[in-house]
Backbone as JSON, one array per atom type, in Angstrom:
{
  "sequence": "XXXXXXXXXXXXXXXXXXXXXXXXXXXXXXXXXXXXXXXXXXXXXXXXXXXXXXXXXXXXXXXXXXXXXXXXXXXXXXXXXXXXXXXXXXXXXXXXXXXXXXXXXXXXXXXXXXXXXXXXXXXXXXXXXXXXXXXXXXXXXXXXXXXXXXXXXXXXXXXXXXXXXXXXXXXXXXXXXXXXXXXXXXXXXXXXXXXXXXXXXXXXXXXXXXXXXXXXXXXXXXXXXXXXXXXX",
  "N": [[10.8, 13.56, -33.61], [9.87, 15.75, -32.27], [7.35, 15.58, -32.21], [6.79, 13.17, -30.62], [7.6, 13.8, -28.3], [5.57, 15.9, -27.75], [3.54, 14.15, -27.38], [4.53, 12.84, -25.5], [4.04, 14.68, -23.43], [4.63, 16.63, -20.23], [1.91, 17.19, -18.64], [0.44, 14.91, -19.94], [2.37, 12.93, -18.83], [1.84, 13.14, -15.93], [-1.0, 12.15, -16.02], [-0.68, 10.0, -16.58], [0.43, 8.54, -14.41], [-1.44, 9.31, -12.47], [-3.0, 7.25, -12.62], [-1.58, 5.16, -13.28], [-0.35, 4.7, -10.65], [-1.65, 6.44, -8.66], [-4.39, 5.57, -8.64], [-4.18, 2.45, -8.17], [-3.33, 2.88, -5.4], [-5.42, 4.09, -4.24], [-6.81, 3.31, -2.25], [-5.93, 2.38, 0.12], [-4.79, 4.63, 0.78], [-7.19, 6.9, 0.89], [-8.06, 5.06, 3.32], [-6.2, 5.1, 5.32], [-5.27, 3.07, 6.15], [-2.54, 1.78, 6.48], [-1.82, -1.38, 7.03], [-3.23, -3.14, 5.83], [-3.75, -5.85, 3.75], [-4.61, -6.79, 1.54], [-5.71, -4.71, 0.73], [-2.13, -3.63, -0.04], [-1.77, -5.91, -1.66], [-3.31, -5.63, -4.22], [-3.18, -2.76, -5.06], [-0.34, -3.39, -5.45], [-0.69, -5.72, -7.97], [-1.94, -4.35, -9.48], [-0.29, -1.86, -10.23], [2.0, -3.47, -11.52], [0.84, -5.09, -13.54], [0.01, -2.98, -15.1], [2.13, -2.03, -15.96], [4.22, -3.83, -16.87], [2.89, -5.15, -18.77], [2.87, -3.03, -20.35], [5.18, -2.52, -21.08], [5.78, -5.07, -22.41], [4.59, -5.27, -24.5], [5.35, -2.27, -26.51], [7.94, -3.44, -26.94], [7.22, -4.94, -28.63], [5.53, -3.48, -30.46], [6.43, -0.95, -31.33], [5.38, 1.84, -31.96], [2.68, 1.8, -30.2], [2.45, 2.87, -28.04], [2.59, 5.63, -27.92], [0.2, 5.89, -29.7], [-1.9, 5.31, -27.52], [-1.23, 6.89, -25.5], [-2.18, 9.19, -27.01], [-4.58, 9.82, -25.54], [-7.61, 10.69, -25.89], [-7.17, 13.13, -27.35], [-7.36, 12.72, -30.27], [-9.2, 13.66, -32.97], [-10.86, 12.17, -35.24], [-11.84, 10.27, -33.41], [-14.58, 8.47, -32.41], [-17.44, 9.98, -31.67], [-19.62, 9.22, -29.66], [-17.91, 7.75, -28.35], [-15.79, 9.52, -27.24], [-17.58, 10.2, -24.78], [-18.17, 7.91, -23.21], [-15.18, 6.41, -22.76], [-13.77, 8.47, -20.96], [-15.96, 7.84, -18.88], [-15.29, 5.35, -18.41], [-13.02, 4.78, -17.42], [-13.5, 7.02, -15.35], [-15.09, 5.19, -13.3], [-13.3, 3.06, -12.96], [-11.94, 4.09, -11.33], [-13.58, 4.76, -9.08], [-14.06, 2.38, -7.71], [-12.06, 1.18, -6.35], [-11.67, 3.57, -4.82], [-15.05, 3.62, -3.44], [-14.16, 1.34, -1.93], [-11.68, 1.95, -0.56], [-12.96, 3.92, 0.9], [-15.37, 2.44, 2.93], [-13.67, 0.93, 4.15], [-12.93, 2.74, 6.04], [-14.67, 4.06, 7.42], [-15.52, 1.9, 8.6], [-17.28, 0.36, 7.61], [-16.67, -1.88, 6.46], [-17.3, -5.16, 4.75], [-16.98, -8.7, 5.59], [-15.24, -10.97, 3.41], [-14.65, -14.83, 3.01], [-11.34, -16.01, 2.96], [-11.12, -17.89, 1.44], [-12.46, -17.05, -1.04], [-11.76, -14.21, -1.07], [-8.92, -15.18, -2.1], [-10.07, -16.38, -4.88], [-10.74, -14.2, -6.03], [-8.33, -12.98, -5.71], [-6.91, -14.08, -7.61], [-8.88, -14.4, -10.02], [-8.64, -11.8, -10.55], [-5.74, -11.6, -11.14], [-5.81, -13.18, -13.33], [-7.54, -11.31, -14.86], [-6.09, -9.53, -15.33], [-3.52, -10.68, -16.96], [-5.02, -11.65, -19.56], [-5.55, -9.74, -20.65], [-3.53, -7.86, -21.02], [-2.77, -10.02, -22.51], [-4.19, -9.1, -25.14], [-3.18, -6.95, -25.6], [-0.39, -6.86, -26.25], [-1.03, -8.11, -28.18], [-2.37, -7.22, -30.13], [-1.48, -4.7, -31.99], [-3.06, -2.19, -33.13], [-4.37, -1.98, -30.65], [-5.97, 0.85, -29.51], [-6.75, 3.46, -27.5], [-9.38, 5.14, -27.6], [-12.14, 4.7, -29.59], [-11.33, 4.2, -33.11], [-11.18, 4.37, -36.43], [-7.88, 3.63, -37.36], [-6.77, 4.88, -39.72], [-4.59, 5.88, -40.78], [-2.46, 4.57, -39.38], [-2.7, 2.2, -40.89], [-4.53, 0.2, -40.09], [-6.01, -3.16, -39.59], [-7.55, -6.08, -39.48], [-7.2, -7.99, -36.49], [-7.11, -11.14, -35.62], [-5.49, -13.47, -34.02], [-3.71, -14.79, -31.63], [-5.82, -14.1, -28.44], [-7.6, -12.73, -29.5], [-8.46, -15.08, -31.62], [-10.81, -16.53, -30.2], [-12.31, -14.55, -28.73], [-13.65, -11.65, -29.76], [-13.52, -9.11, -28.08], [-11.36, -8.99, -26.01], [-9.43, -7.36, -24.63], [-11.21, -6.02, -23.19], [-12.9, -7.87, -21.93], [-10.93, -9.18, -19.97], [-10.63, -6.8, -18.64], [-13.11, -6.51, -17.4], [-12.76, -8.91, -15.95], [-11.24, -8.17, -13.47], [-12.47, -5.72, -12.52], [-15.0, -6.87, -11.97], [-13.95, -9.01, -9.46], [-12.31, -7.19, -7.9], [-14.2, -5.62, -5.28], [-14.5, -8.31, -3.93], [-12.33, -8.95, -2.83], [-11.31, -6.24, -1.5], [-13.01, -6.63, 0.37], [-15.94, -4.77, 0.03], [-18.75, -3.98, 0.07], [-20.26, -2.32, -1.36], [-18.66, -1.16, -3.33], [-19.65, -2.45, -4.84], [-21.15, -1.39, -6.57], [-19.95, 0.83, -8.41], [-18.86, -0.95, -9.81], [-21.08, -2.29, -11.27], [-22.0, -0.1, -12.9], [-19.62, 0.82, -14.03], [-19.13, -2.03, -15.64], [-21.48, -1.86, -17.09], [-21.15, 0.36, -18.89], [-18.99, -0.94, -20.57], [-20.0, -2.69, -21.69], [-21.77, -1.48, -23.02], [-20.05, 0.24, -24.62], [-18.64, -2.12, -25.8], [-20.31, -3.19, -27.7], [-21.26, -1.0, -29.2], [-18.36, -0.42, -30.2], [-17.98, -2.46, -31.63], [-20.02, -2.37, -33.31], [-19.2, -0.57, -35.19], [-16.77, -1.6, -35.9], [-17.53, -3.29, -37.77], [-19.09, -2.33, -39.84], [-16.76, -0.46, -40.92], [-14.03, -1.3, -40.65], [-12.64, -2.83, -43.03], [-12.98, -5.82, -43.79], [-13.46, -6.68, -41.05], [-16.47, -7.74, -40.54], [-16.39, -10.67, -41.63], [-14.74, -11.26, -39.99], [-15.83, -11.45, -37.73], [-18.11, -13.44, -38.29], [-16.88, -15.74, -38.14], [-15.59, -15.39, -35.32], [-17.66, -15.53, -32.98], [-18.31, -14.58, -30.4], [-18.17, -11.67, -28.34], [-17.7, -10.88, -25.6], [-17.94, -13.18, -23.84], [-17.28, -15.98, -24.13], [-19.89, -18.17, -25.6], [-21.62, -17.15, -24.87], [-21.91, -14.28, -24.97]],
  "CA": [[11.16, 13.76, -32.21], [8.74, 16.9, -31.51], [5.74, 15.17, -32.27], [7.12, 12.58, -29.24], [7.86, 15.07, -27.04], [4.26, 16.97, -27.58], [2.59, 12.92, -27.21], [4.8, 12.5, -23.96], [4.47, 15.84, -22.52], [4.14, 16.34, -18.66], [0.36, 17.11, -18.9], [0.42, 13.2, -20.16], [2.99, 11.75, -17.57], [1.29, 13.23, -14.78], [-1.94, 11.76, -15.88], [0.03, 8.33, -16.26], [1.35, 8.61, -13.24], [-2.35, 9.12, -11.76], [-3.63, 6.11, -13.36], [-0.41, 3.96, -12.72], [0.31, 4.83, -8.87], [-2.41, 6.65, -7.48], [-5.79, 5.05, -8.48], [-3.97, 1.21, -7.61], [-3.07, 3.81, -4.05], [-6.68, 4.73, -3.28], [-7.95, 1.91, -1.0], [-5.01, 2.69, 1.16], [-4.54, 6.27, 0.87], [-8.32, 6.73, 1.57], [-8.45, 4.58, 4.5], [-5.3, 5.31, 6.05], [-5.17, 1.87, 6.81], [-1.66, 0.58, 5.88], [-1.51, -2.31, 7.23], [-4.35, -3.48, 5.2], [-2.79, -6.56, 3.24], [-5.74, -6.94, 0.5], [-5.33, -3.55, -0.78], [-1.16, -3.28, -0.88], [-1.9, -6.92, -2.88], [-4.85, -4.9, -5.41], [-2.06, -1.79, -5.76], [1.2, -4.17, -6.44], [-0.77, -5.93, -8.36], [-2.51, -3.55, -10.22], [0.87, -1.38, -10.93], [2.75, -4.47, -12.11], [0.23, -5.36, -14.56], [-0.01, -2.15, -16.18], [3.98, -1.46, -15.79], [4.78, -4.93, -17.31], [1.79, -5.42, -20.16], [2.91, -1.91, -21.63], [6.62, -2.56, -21.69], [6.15, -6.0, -23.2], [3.51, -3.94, -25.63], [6.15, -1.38, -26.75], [8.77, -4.39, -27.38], [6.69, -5.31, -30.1], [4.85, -2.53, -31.06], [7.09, 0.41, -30.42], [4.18, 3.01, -31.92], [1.49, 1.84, -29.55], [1.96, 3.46, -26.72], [2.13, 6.64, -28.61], [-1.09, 5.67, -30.04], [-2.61, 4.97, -26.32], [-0.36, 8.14, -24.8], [-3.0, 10.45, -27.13], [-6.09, 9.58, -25.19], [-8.91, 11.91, -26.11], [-6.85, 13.7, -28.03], [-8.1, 12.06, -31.59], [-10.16, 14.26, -33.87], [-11.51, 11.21, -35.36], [-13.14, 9.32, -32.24], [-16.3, 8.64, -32.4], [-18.59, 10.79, -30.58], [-19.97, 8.59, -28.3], [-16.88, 7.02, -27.41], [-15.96, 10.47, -25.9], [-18.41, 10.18, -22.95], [-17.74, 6.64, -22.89], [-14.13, 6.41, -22.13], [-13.92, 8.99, -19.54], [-17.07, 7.07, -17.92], [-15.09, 4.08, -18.26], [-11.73, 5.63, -16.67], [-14.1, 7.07, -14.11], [-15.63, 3.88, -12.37], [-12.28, 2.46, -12.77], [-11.16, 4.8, -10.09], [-14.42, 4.84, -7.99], [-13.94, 0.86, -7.01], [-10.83, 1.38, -5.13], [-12.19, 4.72, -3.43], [-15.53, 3.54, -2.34], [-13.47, 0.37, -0.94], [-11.4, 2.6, 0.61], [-14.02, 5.03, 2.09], [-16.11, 2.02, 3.12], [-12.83, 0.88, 5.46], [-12.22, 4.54, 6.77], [-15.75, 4.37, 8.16], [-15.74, 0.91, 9.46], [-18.37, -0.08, 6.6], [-15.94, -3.21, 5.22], [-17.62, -6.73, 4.55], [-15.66, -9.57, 5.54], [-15.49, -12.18, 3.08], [-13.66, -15.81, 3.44], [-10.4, -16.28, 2.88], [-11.17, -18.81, 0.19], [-13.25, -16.2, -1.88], [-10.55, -13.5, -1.57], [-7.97, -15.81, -3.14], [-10.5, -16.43, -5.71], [-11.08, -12.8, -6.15], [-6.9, -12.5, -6.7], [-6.58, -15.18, -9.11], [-9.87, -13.58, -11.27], [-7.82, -10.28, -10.75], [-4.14, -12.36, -12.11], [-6.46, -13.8, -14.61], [-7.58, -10.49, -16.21], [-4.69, -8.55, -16.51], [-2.95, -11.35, -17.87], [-5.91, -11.81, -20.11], [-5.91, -8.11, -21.22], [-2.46, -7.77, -21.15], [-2.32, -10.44, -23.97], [-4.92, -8.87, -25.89], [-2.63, -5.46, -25.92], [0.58, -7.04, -26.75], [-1.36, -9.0, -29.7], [-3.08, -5.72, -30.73], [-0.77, -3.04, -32.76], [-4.36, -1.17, -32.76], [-5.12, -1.35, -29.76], [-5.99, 2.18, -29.04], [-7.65, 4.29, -25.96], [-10.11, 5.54, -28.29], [-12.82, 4.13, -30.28], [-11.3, 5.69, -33.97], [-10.31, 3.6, -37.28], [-6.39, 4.27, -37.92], [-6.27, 4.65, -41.15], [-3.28, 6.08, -40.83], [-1.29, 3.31, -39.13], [-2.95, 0.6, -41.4], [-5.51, -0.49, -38.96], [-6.42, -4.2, -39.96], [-8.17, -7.02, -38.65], [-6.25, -8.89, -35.86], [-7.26, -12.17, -35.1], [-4.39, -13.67, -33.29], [-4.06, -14.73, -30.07], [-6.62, -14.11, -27.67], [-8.64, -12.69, -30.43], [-9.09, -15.97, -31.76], [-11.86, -17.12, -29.46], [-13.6, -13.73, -28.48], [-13.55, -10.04, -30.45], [-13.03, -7.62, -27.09], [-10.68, -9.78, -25.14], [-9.04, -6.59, -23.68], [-12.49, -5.34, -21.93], [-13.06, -9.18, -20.62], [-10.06, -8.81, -19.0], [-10.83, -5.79, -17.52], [-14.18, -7.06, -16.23], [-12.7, -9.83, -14.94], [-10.43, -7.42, -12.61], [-14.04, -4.87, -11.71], [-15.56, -7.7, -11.26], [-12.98, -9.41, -8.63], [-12.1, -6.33, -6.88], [-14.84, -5.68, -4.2], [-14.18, -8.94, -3.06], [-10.38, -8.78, -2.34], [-11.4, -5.53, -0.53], [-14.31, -6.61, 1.44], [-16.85, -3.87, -0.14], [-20.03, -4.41, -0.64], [-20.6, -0.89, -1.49], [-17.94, -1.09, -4.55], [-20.11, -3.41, -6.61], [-22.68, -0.1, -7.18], [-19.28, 1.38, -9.4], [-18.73, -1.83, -10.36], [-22.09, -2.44, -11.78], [-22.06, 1.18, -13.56], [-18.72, 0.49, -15.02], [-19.68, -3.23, -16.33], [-22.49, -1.35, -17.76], [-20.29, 1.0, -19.75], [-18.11, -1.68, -21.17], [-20.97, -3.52, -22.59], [-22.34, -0.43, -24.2], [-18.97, 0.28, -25.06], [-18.07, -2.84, -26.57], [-21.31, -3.02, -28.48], [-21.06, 0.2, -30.02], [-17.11, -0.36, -30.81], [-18.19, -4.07, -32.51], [-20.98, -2.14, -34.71], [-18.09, 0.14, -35.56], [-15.66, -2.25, -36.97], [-18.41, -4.13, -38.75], [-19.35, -1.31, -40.69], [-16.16, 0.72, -41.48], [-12.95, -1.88, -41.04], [-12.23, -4.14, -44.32], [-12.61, -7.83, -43.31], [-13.94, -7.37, -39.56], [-17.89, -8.36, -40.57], [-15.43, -11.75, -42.23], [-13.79, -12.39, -39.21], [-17.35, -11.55, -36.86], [-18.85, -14.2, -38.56], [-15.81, -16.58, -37.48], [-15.22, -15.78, -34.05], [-18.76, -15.42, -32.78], [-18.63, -14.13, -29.38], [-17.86, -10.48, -28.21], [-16.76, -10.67, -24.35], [-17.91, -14.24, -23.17], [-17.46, -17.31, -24.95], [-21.04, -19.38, -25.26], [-23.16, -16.79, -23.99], [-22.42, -12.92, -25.76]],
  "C": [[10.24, 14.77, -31.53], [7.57, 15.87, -31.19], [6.01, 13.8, -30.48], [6.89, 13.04, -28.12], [6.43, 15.61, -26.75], [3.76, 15.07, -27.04], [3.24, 12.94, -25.43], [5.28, 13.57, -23.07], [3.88, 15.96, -20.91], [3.09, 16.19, -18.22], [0.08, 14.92, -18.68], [0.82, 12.41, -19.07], [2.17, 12.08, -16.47], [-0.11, 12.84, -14.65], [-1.85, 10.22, -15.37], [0.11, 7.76, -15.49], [-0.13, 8.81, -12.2], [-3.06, 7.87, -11.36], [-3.01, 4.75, -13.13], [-0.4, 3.39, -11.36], [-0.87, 4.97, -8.28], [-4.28, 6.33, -7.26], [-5.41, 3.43, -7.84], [-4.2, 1.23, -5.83], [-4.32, 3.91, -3.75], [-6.92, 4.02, -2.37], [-6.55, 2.42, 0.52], [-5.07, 4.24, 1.94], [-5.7, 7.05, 2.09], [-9.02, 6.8, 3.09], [-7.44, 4.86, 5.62], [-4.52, 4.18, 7.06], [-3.93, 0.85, 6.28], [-0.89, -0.31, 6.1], [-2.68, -3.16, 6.62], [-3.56, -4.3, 4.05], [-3.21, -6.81, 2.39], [-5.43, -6.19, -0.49], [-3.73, -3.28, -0.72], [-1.22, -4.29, -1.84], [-2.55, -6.12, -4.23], [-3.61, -3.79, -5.59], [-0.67, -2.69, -6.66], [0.61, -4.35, -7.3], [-1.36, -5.26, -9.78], [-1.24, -3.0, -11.01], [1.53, -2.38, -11.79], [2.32, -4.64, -13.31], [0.04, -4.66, -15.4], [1.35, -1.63, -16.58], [4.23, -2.52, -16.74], [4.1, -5.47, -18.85], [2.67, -3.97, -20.97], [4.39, -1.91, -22.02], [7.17, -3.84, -22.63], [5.24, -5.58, -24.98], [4.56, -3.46, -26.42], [7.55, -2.11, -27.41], [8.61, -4.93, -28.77], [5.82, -4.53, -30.55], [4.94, -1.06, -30.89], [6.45, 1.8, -30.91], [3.24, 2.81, -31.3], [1.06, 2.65, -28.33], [2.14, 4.89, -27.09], [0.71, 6.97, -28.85], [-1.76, 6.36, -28.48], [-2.04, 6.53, -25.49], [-1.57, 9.45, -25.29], [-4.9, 10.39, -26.35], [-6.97, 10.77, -25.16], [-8.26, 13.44, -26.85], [-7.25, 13.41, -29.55], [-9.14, 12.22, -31.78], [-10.95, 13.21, -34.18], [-12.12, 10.59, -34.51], [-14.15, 9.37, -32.25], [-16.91, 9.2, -31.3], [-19.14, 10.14, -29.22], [-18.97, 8.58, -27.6], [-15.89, 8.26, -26.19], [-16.46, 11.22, -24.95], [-17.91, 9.47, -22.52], [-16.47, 6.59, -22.18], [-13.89, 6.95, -20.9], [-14.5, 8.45, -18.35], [-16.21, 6.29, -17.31], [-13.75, 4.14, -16.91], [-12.64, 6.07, -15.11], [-14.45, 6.06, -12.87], [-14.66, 3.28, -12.14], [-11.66, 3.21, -11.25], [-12.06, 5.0, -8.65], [-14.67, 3.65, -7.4], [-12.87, 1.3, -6.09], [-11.3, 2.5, -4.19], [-13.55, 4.41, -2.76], [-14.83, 2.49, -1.74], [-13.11, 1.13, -0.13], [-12.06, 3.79, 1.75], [-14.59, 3.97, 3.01], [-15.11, 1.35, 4.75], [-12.24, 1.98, 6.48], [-13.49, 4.55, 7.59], [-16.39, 2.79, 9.32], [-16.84, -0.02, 8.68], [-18.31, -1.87, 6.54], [-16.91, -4.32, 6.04], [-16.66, -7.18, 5.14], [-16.05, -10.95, 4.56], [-14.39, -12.92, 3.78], [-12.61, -15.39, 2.53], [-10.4, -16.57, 1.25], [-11.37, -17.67, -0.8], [-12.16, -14.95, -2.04], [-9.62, -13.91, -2.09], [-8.26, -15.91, -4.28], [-10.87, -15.33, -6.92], [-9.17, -12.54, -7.02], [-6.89, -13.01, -7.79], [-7.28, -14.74, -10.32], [-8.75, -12.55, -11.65], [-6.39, -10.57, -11.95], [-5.13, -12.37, -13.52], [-6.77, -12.28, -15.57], [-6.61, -9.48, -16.51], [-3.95, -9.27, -16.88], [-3.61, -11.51, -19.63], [-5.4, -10.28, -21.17], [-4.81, -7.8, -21.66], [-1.96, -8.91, -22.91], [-2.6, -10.15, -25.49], [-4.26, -7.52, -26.48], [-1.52, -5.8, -26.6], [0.26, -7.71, -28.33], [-1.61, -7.94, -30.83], [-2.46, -4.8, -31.72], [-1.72, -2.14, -32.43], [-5.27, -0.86, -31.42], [-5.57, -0.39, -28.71], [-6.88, 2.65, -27.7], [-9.14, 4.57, -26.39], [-10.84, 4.6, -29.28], [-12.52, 4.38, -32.05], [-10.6, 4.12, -35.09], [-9.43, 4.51, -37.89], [-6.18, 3.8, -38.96], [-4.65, 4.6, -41.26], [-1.54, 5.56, -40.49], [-1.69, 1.9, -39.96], [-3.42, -0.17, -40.86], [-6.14, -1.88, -39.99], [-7.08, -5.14, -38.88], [-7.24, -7.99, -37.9], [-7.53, -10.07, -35.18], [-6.87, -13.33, -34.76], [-4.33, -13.69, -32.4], [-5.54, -14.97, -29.24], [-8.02, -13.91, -28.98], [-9.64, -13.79, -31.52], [-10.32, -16.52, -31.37], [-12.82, -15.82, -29.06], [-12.88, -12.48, -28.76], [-13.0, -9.31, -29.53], [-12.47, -8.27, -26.26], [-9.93, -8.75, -23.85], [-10.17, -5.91, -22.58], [-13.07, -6.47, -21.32], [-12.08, -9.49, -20.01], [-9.96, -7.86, -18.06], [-12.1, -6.03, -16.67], [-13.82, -8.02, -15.25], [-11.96, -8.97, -13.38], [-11.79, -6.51, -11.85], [-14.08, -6.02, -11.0], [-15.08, -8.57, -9.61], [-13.23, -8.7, -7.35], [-12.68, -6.18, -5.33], [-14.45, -6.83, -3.66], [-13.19, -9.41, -2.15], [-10.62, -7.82, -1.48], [-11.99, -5.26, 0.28], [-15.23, -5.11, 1.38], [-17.58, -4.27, -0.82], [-20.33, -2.91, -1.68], [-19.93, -0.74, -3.16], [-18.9, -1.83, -5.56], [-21.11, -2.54, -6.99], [-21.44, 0.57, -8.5], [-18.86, 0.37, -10.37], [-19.48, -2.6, -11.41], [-22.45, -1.53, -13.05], [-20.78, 0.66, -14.62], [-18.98, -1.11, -16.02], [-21.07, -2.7, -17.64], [-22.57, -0.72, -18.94], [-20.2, 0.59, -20.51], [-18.8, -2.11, -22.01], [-21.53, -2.53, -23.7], [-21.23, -0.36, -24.96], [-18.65, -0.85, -26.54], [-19.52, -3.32, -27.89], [-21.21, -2.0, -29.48], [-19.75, -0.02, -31.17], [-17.34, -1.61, -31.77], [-18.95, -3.39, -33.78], [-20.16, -1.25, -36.2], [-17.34, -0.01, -36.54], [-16.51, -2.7, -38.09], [-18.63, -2.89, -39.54], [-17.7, -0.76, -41.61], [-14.47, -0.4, -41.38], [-13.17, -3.3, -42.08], [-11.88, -5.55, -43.39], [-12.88, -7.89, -41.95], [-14.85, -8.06, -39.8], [-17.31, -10.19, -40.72], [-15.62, -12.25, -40.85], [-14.79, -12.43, -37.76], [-18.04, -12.64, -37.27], [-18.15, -15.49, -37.95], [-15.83, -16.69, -36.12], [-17.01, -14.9, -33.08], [-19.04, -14.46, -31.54], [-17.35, -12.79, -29.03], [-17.16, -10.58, -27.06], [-16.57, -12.03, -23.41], [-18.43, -15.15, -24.27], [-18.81, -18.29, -24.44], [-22.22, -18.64, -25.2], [-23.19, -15.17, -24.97], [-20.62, -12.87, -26.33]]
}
């Protein structure tokens, strides 16, 4: 029960609670523009998806969000991976704010109609995507770090079937999207940076497993592709 308590101490919720509410909030907040019907869609939707993936998560894997709760707290993480993450966390939060700076100044694009629907649906598409890849996961942690200690094994189940980092092509698909739901051109410069990350990221984290988890190199040889089926 301590050790709970210290994982879900206020420090934590109030980061949660940054990450949950008020990065989905920026485009609004920002712009001051709330009647802006793009970005309360990009917040609902955003909150929902991380509100609803981690409680169906926790249903079936009621130590994960423990796990995910110690972010950058884990001695073990690989070195890189704590630049990385932060980076990654970073850009995540600088799409929604230049959007919303870019409508505070009068900046905003206008795309069609069509193309912003297309833009939601990508968006549906990867937090569903990502979301399946977390609930499939037990391991799938914040941190780059093999848990010994929970019995970290090879999952290849689900989503993982068809491509290794299914939870960070879900999250691209959502970067990627974004700007266009919020008519910013300007966003695809954090968008570009963060995509940039991920790839290093998920490169690094692939060389990772192959090396140091029992039976990934196995199941790398099997499911061939890292974030996009056909191509990487």
């Amino acid at each position: 029960m301590a050790n709970q308590s210290k994982t879900f101490s206020i420090r934590v919720v109030a980061r949660m609670l940054l990450i949950v509410i008020g990065i989905p909030l920026l485009p609004l907040l920002v712009s001051w523009r709330w009647d802006w019907r793009e970005a309360w869609l990009y917040a609902i939707v955003s909150i929902a998806g991380f509100v609803v993936s981690r409680w169906l998560a926790s249903r079936r894997h009621a130590d994960l969000l423990a796990e995910r709760a110690r972010f950058l707290q884990h001695e073990d993480a690989k070195a890189w991976d704590k630049l990385l993450a932060p980076l990654v966390s970073i850009g995540a939060g600088l799409i929604p704010l230049t959007a919303g700076l870019q409508a505070l100044l009068a900046w905003s694009s206008r795309f069609s109609p069509t193309i912003k629907i297309l833009a939601l649906v990508f968006i549906l598409a990867g937090y569903a995507w990502g979301s399946y890849a977390l609930i499939e996961n037990r391991f799938f942690s914040g941190m780059v770090r093999i848990q010994s200690e929970r019995g970290q094994k090879v999952v290849s189940s689900g989503p993982y079937h068809c491509m290794r980092h299914p939870g960070y092509a879900g999250a691209l698909l959502v970067y990627l999207a974004t700007p266009f739901l919020l008519d910013s051109t300007w966003a695809f410069i954090p968008t570009l940076f963060i995509t940039t990350v991920l790839i290093i990221r998920t490169r690094l984290e692939d060389n990772t497993l192959q090396d140091e988890l029992p039976g990934y190199r196995e199941y790398a040889q099997r499911v061939r592709y890292r974030l996009i089926p056909g191509i990487w």
